[in-house]
N, C-alpha and C positions, 0 to 999 in steps of 0.2 A: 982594033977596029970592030970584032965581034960586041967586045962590052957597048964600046958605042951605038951598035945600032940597036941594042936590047935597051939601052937607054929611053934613045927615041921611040922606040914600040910602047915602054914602058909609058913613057908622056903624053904617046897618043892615044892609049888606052885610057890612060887618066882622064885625061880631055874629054873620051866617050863618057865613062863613067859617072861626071860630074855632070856634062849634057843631060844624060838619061835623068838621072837623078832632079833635075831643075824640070823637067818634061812633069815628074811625076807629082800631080795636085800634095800640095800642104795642107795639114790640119788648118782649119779655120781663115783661111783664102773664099770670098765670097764672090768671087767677078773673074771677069774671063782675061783680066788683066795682070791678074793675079798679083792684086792689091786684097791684105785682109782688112777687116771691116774695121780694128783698132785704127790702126793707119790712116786709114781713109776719115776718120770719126774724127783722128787727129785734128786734119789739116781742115774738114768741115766748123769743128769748134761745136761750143753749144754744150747743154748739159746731158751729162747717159740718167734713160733710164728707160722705159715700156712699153709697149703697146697696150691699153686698157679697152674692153667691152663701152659700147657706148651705156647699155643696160646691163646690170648682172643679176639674175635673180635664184634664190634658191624657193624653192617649195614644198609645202609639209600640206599633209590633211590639216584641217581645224578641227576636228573628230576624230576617235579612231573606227577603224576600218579595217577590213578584208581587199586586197588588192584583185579585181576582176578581171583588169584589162588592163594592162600597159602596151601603150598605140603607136609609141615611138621610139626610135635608138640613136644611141649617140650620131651626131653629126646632122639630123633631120632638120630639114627649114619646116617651119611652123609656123600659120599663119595666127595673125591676132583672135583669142579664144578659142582655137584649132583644142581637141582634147589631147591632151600627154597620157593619163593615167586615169582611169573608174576603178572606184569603190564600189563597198555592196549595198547596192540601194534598198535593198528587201522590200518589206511592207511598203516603205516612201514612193515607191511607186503606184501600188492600187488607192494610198489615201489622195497621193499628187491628182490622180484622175478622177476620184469622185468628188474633189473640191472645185476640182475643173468644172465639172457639171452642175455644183449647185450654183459658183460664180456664174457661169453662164445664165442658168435657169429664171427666164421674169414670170413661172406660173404663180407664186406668191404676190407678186405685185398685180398680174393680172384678176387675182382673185380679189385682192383690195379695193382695184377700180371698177370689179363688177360691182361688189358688195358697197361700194359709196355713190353709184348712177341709180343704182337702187333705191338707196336710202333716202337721195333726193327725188327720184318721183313718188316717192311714197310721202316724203314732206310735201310736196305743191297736191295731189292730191288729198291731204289732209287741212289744209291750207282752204281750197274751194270748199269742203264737206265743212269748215268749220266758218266760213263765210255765208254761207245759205242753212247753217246751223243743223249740217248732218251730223258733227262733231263738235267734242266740246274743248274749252281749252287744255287741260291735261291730255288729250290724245294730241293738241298740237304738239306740245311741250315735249311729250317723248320722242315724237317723228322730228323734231329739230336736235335734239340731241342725239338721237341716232344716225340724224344725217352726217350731226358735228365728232360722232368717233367712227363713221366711218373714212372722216378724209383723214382722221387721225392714223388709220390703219393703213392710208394710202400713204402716208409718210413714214410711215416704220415699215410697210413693205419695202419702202424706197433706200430708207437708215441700213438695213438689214442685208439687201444688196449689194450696200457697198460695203461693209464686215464682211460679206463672204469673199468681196474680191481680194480685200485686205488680207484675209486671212488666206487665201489661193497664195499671194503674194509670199506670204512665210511662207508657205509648203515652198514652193517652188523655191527660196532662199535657201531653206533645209535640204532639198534635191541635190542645189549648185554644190554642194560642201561636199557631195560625194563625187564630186567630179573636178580635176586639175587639169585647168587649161592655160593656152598661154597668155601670159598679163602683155605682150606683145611681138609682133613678128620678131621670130629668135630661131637660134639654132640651138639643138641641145648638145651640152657639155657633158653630161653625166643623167645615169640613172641607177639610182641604187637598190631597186626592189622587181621583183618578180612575182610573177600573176601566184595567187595563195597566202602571200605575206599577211600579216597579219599588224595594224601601226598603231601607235600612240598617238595622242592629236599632238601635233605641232614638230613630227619630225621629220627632216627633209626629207623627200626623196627622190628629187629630182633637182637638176640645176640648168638654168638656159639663161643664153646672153643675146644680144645684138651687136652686128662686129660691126657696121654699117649706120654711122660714123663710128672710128673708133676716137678713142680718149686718152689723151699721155699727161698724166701730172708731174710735173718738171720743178722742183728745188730749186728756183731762179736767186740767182743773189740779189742781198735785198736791193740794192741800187738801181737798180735795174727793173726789177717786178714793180718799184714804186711808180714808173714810169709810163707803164702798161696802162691798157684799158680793155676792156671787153670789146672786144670785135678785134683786136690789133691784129694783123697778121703775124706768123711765124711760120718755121719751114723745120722740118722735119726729115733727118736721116734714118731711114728704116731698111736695119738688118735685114732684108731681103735675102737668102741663102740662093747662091748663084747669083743675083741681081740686086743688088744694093737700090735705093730709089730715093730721090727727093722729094718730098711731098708737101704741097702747100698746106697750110694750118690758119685757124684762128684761135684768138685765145676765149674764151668762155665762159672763163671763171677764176677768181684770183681769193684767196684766203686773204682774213683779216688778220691773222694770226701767222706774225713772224714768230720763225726758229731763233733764239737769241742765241742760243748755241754755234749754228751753222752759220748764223747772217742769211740767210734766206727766207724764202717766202713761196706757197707752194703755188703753183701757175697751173690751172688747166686748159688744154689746146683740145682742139677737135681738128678730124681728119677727114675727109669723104671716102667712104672705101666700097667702090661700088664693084670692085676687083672681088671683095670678099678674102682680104689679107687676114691671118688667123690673130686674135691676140697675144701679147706675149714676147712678139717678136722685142729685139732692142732696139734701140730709137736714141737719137738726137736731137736736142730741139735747140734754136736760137733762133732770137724775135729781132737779128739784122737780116738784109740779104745777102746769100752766101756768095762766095766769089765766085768770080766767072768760069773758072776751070768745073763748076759744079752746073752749067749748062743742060749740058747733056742728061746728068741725072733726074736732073726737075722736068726736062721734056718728058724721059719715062716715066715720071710716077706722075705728069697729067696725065698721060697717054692711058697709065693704068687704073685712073680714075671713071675713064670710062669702057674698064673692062675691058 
């Protein structure tokens, strides 16, 4: 009778044991259901593969340079031409400003068009003196060709104006090259230099994306992708860690260039992510509608569409 009831204690311990045990989260379970994201990826269908940046850009001086200022750190939202990183401007700053000033300056043109209202009253005055024969024709002659280079002069003060602005415009091109700013609203992913470095022109040192829309390119079989068009809808399962999500998609872009290997063809989808989902995540895509037991997930990831 003893053994028997060490049995049963024995059993229902067990029972606890294997309980506890089921309590406690599993490697790689992403939902409260505790369904992992294979499983689940399963029975959704559709091809694996990524989350991609809608933009991805990396950054380099086009000069080399002394690093002055670096303005921002991983993870920064950045608005369009916001600065990331200055260089050392040296001199390009006192010559930027004195091109400034001569671009601006019309006292050269204003000197043209004294020196040519001039020249013409001194013609029509020469003009009457040579009519009542105070003058003779050689002094007209000079007084008309003095009048005739001084409008000359008012057109090359004019020409010379706009050289200077022209040339304000390089300076100021030359200024932009010591300064990295963002090609568009982006987040920064990397930065690989610190204020004193010293660069090469043309080597990164900085990298920033835009997650908003993101971008999943999908190895669709060819049969399938032939079918497509741009704008098609697709739907997208995204690794979501805790919260799996369905997410509406369209397609964007399809290669001309099948895999003859694979039989595929590559498909690019856009997502809306106003959530600000990171890239990278893994993903699902197929271009039917998914079944109804995936209801629920698609309400979330509209829900999470708008934040």
């Amino acid at each position: 009778m003893a053994k028997t009831r060490t049995m049963v204690a024995c059993g229902v311990l067990g029972v606890g044991v294997l309980a506890a045990l089921a309590a406690v989260p599993q490697p790689g379970r992403l939902d409260d259901s505790g369904r992992d994201i294979e499983s689940l990826a399963h029975e959704f269908g559709g091809e694996s593969t990524f989350t991609r940046p809608g933009q991805d850009a990396e950054i380099s001086f086009q000069i080399s340079t002394q690093v002055m200022e670096v303005a921002v750190s991983i993870g920064d939202q950045v608005a369009k031409d916001g600065l990331l990183i200055q260089g050392d401007l040296g001199e390009n700053v006192a010559l930027l400003k004195r091109q400034r000033e001569r671009a601006d300056s019309d006292i050269p043109l204003r000197r043209a068009k004294e020196q040519h209202e001039l020249a013409k009253v001194e013609l029509e005055r020469v003009r009457t003196a040579e009519a009542g024969g105070g003058a003779n024709e050689q002094e007209l002659n000079r007084a008309r060709v003095s009048a005739a280079i001084a409008a000359i002069d008012v057109e090359q003060a004019e020409w010379n104006g706009e050289q200077e602005k022209i040339t304000l415009e390089q300076v100021e091109k030359r200024v932009e090259l010591y300064s990295l700013r963002a090609p568009f609203d982006c987040r920064v992913v990397s930065v690989d230099v610190d204020v004193g470095d010293t660069l090469r022109d043309g080597e990164a040192v900085i990298n920033v994306v835009s997650i908003d829309p993101l971008h999943i390119d999908v190895d669709a079989p060819l049969a399938q992708a032939m079918r497509l068009a741009v704008g098609d809808p697709a739907w997208a399962l995204i690794g979501v860690p805790g919260e799996p999500v369905v997410m509406n998609a369209r397609v964007v872009g399809i290669s001309p260039y099948a895999s003859f290997a694979a039989r595929s063809l590559r498909v690019r989808v856009e997502i809306d992510n106003a959530r600000g989902l990171p890239a990278g995540l893994p993903a699902w895509v197929r271009f039917s509608e998914p079944a109804p037991q995936f209801e629920t997930l698609i309400a979330k990831g509209e829900r999470n569409i708008g934040g």
